[in-house]
PDB file of N, CA, C and O in Angstrom:
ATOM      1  N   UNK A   1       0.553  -0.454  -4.238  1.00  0.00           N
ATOM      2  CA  UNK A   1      -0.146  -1.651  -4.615  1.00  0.00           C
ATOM      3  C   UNK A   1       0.851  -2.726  -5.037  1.00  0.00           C
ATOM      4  O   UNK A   1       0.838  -3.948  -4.886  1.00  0.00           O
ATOM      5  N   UNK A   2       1.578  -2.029  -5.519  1.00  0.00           N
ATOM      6  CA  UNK A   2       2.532  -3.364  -6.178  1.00  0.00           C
ATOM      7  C   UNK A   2       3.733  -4.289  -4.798  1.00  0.00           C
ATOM      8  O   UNK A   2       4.242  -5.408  -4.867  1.00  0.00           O
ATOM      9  N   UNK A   3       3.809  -3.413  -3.870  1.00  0.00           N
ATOM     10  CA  UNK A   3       4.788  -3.881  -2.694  1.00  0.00           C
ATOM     11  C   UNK A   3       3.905  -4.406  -1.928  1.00  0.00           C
ATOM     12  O   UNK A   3       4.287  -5.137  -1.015  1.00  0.00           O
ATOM     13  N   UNK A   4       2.248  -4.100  -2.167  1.00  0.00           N
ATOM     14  CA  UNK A   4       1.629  -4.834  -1.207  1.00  0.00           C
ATOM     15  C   UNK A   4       1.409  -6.281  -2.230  1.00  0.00           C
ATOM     16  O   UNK A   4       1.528  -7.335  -1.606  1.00  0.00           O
ATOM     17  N   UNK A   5       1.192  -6.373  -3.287  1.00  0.00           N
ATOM     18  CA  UNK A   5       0.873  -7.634  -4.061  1.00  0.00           C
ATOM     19  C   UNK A   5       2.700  -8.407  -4.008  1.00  0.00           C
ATOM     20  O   UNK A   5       2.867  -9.611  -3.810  1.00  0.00           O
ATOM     21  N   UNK A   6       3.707  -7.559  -4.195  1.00  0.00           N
ATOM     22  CA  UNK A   6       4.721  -8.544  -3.504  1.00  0.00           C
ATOM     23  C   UNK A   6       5.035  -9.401  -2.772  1.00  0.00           C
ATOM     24  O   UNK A   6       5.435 -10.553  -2.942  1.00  0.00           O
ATOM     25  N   UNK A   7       4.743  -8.489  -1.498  1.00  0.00           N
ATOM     26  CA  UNK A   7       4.376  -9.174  -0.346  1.00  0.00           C
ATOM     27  C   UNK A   7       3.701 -10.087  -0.008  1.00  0.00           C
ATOM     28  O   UNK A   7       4.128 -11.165   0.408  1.00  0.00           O
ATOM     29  N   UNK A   8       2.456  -9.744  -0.156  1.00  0.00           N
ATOM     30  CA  UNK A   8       1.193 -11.380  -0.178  1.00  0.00           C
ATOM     31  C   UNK A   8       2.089 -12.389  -1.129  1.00  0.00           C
ATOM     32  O   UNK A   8       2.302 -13.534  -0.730  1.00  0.00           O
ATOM     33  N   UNK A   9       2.621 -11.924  -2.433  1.00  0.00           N
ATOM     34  CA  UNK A   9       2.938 -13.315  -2.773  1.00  0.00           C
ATOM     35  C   UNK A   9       4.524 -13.985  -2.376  1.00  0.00           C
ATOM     36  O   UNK A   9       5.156 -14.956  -2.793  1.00  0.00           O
ATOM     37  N   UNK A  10       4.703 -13.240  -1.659  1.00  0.00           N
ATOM     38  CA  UNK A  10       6.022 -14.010  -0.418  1.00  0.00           C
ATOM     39  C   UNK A  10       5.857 -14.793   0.887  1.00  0.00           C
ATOM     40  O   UNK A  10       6.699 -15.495   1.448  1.00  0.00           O
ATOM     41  N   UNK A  11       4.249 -14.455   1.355  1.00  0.00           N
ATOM     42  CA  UNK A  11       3.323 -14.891   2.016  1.00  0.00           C
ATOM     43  C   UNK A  11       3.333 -14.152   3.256  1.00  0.00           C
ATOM     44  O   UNK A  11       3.178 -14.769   4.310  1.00  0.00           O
ATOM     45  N   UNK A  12       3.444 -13.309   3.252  1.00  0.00           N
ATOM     46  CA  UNK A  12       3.346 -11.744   4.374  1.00  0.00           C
ATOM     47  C   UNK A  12       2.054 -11.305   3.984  1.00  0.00           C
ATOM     48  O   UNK A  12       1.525 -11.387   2.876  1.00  0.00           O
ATOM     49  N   UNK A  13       1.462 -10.658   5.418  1.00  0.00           N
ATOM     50  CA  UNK A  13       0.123 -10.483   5.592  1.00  0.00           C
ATOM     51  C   UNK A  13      -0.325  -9.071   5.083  1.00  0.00           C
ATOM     52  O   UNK A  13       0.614  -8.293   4.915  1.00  0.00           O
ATOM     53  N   UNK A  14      -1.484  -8.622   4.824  1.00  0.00           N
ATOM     54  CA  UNK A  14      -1.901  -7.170   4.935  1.00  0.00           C
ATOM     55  C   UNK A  14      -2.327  -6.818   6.178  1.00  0.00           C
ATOM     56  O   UNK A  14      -3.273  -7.375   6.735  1.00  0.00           O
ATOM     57  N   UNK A  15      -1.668  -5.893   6.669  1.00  0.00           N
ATOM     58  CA  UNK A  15      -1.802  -5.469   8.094  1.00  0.00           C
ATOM     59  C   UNK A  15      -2.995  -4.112   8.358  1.00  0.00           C
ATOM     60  O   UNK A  15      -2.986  -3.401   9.363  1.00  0.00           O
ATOM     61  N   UNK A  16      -4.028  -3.970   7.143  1.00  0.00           N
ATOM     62  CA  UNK A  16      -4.974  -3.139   7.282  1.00  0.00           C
ATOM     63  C   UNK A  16      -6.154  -4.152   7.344  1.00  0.00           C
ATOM     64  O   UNK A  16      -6.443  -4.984   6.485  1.00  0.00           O
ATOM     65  N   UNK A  17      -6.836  -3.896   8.639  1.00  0.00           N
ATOM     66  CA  UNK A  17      -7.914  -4.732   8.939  1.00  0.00           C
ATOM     67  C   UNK A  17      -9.236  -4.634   8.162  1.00  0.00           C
ATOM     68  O   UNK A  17      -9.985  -5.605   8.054  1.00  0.00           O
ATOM     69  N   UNK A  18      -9.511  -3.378   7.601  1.00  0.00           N
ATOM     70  CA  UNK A  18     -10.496  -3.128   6.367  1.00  0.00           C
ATOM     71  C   UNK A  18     -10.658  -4.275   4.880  1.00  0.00           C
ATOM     72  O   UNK A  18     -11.408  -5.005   4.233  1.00  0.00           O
ATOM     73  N   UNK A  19      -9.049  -3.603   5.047  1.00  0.00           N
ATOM     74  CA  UNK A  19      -8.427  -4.806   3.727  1.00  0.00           C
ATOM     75  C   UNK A  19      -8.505  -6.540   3.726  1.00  0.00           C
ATOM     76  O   UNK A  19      -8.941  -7.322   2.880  1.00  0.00           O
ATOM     77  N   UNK A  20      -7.901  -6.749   5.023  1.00  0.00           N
ATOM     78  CA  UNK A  20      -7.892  -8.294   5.427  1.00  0.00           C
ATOM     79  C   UNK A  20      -9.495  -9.181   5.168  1.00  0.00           C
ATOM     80  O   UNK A  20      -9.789 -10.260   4.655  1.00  0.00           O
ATOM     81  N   UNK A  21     -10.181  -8.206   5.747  1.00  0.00           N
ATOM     82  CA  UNK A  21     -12.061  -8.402   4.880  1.00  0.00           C
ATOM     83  C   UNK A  21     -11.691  -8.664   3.864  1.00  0.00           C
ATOM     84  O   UNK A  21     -11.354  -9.829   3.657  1.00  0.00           O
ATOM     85  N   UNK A  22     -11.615  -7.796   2.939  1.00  0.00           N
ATOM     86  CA  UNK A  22     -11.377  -8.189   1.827  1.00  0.00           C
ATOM     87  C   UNK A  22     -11.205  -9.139   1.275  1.00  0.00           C
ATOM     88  O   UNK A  22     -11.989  -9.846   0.642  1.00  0.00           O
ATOM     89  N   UNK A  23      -9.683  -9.273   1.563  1.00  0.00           N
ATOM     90  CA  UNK A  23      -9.043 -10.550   1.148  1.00  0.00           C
ATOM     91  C   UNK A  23      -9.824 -11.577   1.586  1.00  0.00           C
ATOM     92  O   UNK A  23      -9.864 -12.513   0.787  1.00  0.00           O
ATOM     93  N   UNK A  24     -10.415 -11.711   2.515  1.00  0.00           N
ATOM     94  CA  UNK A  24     -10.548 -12.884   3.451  1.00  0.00           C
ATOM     95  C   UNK A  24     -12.361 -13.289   2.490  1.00  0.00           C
ATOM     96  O   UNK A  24     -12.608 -14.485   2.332  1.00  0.00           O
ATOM     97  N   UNK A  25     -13.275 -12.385   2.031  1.00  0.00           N
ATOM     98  CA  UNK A  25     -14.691 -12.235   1.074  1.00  0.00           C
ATOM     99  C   UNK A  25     -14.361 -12.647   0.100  1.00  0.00           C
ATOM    100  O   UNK A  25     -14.797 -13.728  -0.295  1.00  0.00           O
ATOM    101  N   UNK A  26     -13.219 -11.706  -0.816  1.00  0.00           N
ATOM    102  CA  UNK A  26     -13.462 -11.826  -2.306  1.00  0.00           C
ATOM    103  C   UNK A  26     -11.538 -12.032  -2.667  1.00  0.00           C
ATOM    104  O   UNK A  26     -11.195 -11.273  -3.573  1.00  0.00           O
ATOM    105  N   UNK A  27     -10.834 -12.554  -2.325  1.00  0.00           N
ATOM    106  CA  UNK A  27      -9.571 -12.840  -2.797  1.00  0.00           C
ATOM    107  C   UNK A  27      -8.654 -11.548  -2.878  1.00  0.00           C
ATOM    108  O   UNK A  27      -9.147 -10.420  -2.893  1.00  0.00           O
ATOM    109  N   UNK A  28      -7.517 -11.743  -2.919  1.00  0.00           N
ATOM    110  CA  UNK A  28      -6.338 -10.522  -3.082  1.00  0.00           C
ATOM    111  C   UNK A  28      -6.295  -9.941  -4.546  1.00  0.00           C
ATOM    112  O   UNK A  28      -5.874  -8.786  -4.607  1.00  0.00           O
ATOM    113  N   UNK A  29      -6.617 -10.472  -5.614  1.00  0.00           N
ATOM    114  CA  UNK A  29      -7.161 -10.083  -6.348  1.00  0.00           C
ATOM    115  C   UNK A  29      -8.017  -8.700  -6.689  1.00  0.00           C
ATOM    116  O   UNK A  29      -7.555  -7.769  -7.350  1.00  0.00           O
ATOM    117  N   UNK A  30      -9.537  -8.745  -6.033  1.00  0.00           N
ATOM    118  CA  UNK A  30     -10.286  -7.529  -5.749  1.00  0.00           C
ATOM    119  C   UNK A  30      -9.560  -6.960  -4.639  1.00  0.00           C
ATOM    120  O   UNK A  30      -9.327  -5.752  -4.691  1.00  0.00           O
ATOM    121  N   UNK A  31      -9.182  -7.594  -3.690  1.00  0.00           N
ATOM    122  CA  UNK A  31      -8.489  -6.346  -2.795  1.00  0.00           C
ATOM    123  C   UNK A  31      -7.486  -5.042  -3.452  1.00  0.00           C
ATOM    124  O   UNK A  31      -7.476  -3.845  -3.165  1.00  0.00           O
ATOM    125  N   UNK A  32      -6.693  -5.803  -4.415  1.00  0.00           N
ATOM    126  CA  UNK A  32      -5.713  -5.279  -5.108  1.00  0.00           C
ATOM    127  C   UNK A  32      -6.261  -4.150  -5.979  1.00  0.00           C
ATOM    128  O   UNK A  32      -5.545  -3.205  -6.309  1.00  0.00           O
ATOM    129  N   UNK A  33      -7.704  -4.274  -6.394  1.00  0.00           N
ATOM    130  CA  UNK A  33      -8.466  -3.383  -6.953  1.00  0.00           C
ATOM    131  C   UNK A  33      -9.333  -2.702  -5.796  1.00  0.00           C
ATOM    132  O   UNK A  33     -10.292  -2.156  -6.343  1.00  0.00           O
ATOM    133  N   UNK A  34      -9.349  -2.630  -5.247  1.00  0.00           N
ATOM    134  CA  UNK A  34      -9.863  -1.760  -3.984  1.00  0.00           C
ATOM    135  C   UNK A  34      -9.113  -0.521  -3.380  1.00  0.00           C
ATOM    136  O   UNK A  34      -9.430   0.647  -3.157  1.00  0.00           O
ATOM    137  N   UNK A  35      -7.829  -1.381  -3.189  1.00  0.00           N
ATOM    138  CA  UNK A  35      -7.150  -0.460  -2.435  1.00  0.00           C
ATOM    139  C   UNK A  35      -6.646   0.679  -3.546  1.00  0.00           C
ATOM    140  O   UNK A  35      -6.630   1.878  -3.267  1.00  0.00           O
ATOM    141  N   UNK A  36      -6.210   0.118  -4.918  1.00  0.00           N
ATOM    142  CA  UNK A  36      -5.670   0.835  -6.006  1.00  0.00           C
ATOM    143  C   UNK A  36      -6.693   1.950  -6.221  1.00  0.00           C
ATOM    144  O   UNK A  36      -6.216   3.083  -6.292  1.00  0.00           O
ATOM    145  N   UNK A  37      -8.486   1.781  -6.379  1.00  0.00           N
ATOM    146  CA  UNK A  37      -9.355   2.801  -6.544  1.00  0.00           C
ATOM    147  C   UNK A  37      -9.108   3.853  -4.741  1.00  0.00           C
ATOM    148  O   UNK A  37      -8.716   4.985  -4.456  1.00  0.00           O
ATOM    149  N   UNK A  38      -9.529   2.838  -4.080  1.00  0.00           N
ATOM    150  CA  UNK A  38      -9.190   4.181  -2.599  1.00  0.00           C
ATOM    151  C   UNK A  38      -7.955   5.475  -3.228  1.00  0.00           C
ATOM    152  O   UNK A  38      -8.132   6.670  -3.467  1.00  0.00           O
ATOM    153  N   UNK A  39      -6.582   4.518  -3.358  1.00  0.00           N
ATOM    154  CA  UNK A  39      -5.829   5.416  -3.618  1.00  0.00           C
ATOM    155  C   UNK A  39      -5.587   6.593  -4.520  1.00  0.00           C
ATOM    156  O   UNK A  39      -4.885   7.599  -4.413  1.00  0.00           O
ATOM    157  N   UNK A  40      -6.619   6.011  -5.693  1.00  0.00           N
ATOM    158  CA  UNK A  40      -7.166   7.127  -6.392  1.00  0.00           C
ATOM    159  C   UNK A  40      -7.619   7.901  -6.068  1.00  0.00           C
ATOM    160  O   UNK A  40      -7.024   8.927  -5.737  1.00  0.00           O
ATOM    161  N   UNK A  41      -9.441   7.678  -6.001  1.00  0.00           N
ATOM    162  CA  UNK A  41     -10.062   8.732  -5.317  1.00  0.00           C
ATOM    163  C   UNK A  41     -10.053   9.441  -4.310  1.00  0.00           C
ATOM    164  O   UNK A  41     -10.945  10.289  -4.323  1.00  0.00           O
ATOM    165  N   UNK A  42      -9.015   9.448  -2.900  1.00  0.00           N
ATOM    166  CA  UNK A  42      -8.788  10.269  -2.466  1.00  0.00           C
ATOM    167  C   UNK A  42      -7.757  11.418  -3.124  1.00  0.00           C
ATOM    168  O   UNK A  42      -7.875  12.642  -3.171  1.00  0.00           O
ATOM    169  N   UNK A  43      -6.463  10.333  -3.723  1.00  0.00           N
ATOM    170  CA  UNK A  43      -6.012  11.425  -4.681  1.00  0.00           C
ATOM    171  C   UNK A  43      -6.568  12.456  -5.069  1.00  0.00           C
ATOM    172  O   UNK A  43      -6.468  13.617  -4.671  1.00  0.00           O
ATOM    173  N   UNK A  44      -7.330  11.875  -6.088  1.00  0.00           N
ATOM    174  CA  UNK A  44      -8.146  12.743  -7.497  1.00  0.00           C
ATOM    175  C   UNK A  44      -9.199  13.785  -6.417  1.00  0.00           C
ATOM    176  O   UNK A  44      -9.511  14.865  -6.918  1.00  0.00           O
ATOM    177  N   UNK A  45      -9.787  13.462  -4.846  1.00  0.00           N
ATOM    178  CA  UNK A  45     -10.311  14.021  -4.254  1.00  0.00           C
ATOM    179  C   UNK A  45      -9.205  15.398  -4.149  1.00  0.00           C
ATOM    180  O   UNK A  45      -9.078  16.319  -4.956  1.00  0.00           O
ATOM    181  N   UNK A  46      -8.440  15.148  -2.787  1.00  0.00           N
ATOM    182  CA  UNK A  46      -7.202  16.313  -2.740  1.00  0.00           C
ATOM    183  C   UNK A  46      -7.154  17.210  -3.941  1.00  0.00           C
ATOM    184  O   UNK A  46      -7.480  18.379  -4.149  1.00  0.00           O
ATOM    185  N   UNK A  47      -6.550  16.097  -4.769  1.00  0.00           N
ATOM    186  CA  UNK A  47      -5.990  17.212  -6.132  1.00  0.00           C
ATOM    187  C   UNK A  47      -7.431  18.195  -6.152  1.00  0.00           C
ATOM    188  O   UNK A  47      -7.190  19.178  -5.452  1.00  0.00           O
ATOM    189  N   UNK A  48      -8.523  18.251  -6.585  1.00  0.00           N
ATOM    190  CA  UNK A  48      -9.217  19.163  -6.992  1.00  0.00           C
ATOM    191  C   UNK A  48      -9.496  19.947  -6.350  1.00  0.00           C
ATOM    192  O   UNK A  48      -9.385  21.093  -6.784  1.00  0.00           O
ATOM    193  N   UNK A  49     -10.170  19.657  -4.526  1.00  0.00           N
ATOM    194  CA  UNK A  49     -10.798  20.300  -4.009  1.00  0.00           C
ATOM    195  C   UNK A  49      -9.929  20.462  -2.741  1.00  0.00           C
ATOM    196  O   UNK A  49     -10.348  21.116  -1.787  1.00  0.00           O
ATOM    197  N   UNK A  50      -8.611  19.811  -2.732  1.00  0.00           N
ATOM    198  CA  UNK A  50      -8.122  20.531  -1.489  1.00  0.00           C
ATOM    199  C   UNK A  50      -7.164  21.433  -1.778  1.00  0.00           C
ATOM    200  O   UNK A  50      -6.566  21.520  -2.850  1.00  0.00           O
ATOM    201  N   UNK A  51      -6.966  22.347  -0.477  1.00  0.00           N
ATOM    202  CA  UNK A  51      -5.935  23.833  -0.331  1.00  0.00           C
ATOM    203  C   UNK A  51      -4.140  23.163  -0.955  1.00  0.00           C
ATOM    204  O   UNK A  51      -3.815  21.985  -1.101  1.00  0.00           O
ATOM    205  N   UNK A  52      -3.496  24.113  -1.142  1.00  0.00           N
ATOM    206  CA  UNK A  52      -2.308  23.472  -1.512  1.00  0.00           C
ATOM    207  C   UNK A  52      -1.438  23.102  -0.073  1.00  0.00           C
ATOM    208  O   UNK A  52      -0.708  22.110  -0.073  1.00  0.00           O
ATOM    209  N   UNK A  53      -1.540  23.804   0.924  1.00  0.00           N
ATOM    210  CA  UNK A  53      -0.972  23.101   2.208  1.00  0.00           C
ATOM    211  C   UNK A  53      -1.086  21.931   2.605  1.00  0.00           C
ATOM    212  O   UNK A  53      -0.154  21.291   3.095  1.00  0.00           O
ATOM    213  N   UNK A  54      -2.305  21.482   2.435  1.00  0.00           N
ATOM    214  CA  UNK A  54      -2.907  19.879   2.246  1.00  0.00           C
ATOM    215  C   UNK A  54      -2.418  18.638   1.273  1.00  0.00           C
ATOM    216  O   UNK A  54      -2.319  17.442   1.551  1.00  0.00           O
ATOM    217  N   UNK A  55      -2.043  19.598  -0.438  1.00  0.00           N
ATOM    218  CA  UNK A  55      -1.490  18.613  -1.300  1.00  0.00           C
ATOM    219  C   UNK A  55       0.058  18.332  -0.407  1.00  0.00           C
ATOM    220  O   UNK A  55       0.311  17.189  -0.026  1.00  0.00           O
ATOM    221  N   UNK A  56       0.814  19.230  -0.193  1.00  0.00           N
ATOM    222  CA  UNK A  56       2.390  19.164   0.338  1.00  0.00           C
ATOM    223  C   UNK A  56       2.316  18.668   1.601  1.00  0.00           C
ATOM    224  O   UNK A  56       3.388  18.638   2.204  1.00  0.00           O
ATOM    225  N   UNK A  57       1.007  18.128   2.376  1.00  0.00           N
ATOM    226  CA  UNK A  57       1.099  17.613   3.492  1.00  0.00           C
ATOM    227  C   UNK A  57       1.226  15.867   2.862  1.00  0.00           C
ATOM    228  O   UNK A  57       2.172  15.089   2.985  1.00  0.00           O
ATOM    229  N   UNK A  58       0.062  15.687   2.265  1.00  0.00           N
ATOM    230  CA  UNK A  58      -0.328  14.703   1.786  1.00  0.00           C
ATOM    231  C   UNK A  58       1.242  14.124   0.932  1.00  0.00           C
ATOM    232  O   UNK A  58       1.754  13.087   1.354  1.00  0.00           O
ATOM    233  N   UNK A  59       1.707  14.656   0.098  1.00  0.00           N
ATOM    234  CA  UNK A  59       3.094  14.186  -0.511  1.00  0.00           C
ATOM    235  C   UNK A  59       4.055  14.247   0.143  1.00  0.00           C
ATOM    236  O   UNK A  59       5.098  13.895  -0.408  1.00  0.00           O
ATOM    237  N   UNK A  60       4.114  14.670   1.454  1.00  0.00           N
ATOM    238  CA  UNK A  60       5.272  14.330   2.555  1.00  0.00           C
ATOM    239  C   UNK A  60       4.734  13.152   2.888  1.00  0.00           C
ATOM    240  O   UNK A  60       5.158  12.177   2.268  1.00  0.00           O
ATOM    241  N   UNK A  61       3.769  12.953   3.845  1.00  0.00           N
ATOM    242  CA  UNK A  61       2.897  11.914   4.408  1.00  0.00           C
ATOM    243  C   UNK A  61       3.127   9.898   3.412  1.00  0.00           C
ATOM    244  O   UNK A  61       3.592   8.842   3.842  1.00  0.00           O
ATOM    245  N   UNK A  62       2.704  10.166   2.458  1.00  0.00           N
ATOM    246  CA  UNK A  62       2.942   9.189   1.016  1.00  0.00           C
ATOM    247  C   UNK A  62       4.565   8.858   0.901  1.00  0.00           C
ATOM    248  O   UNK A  62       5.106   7.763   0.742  1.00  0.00           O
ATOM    249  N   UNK A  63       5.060   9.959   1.013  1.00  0.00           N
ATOM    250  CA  UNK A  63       6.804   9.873   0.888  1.00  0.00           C
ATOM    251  C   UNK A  63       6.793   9.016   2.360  1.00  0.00           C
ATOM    252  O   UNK A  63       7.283   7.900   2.536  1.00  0.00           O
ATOM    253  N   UNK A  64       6.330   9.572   3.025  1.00  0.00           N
ATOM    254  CA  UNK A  64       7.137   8.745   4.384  1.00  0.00           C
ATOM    255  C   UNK A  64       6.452   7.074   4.347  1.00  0.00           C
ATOM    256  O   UNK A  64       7.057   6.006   4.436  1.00  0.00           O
ATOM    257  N   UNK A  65       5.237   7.289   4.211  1.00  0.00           N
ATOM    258  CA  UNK A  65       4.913   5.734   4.249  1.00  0.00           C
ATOM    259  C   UNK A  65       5.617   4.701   3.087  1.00  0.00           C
ATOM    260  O   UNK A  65       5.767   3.482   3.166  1.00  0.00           O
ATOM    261  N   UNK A  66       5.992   5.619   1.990  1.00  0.00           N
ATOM    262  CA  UNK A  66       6.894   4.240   1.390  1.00  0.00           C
ATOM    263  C   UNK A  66       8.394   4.146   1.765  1.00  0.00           C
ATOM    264  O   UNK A  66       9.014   3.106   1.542  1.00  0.00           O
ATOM    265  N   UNK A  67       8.931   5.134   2.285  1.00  0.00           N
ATOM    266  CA  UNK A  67      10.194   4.862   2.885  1.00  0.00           C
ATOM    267  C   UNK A  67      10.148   3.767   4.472  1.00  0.00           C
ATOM    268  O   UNK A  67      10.915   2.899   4.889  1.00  0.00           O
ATOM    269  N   UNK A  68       8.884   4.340   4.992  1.00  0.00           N
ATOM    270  CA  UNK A  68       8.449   3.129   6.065  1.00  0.00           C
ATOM    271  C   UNK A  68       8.508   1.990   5.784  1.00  0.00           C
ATOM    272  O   UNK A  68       9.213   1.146   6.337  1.00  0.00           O
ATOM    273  N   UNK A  69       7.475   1.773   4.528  1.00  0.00           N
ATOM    274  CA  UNK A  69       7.204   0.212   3.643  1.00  0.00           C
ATOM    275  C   UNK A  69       8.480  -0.693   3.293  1.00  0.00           C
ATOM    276  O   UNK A  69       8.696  -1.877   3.555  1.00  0.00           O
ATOM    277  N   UNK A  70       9.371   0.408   2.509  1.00  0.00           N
ATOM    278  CA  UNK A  70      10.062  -0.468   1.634  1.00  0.00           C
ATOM    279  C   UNK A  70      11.624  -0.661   3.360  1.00  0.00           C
ATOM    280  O   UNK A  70      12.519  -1.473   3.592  1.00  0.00           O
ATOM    281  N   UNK A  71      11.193   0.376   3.946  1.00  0.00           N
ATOM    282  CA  UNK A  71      12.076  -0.033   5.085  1.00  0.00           C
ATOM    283  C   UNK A  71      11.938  -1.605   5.795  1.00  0.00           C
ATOM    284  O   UNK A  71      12.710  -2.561   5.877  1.00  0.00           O
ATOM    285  N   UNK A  72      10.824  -1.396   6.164  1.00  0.00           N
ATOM    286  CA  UNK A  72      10.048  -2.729   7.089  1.00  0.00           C
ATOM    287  C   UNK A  72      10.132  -4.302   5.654  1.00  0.00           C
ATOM    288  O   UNK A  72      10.229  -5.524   5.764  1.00  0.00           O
ATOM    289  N   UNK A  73      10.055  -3.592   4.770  1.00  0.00           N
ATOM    290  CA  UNK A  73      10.164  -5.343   3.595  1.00  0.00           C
ATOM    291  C   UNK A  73      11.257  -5.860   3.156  1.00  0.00           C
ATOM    292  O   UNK A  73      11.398  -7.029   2.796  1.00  0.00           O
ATOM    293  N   UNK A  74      12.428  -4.648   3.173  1.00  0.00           N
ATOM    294  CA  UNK A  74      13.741  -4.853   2.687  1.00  0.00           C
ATOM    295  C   UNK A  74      14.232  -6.070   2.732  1.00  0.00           C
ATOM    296  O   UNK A  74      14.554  -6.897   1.879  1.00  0.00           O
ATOM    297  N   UNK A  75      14.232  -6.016   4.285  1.00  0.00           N
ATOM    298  CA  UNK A  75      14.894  -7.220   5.158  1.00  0.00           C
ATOM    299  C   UNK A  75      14.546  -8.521   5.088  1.00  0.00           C
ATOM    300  O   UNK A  75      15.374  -9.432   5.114  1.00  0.00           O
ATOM    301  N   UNK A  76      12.883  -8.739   4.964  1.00  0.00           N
ATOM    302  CA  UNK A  76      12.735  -9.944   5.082  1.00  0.00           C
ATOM    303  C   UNK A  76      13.433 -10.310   3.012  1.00  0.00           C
ATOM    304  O   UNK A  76      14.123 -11.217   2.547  1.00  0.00           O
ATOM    305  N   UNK A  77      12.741  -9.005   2.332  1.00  0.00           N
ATOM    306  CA  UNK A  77      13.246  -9.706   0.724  1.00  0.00           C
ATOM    307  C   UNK A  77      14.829  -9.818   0.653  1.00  0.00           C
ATOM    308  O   UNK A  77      15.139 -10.697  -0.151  1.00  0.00           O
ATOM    309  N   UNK A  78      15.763  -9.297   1.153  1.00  0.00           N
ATOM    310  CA  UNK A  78      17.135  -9.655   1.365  1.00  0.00           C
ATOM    311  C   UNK A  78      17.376 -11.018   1.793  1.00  0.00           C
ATOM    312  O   UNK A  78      18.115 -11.796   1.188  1.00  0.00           O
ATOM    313  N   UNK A  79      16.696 -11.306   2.914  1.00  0.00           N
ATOM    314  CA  UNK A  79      16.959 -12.996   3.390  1.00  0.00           C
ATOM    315  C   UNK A  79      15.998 -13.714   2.788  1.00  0.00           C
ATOM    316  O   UNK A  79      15.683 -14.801   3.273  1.00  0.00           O
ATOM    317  N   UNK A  80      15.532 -13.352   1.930  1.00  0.00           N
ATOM    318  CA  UNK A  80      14.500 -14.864   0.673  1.00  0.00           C
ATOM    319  C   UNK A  80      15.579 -14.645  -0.222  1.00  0.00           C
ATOM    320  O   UNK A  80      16.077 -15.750  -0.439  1.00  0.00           O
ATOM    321  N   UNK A  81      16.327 -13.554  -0.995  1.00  0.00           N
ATOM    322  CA  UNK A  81      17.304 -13.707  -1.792  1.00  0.00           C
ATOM    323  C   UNK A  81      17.887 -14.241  -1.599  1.00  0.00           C
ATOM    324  O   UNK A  81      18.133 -14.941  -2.581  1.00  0.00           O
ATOM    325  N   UNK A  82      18.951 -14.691  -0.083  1.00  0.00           N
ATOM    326  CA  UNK A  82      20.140 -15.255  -0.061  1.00  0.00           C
ATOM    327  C   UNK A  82      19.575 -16.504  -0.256  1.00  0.00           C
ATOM    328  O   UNK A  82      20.312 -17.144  -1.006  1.00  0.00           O
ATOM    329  N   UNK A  83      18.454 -17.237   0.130  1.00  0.00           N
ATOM    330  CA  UNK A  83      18.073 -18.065   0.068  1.00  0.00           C
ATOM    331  C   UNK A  83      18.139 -19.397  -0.702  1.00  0.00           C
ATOM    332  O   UNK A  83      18.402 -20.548  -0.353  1.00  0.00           O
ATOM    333  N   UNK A  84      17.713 -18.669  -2.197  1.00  0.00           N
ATOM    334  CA  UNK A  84      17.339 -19.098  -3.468  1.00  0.00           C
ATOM    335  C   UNK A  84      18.727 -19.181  -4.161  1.00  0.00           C
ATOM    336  O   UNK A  84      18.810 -19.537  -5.336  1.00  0.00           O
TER     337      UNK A  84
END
């Protein structure tokens, strides 16, 4: 949540089309609270009621998408730094 609220305010898009509704209805704001509860409750889902092969899938899976994330944002936040 927080690399995606970065982002929007560098003026980079949300690239989940569910979300972009969102934003586009009720402001980045509630989106920011949307996506933060999703990420919960599937959490808090897993954690209780799923097998443990599933939790260690799920925490590889999470690991890779923020090494994806912070891969794909690096670059553009490196060249707004030199910037300023």
């Amino acid at each position: 949540m927080a690399i995606t609220w970065l982002c929007l305010s560098r003026g980079m898009y949300e690239g989940n089309p569910f979300l972009k509704m969102v934003i586009a209805t009720d402001g980045v704001g509630f989106m920011l609270v949307v996506k933060m509860s999703l990420a919960l409750l599937i959490g808090l889902l897993v954690w209780r009621r799923g097998p443990p092969r599933m939790k260690s899938a799920l925490n590889l899976g999470i690991a890779l998408v923020l090494i994806v994330t912070c891969s794909l944002v690096w670059r553009p936040f490196w060249s707004l730094a030199l910037l300023q």
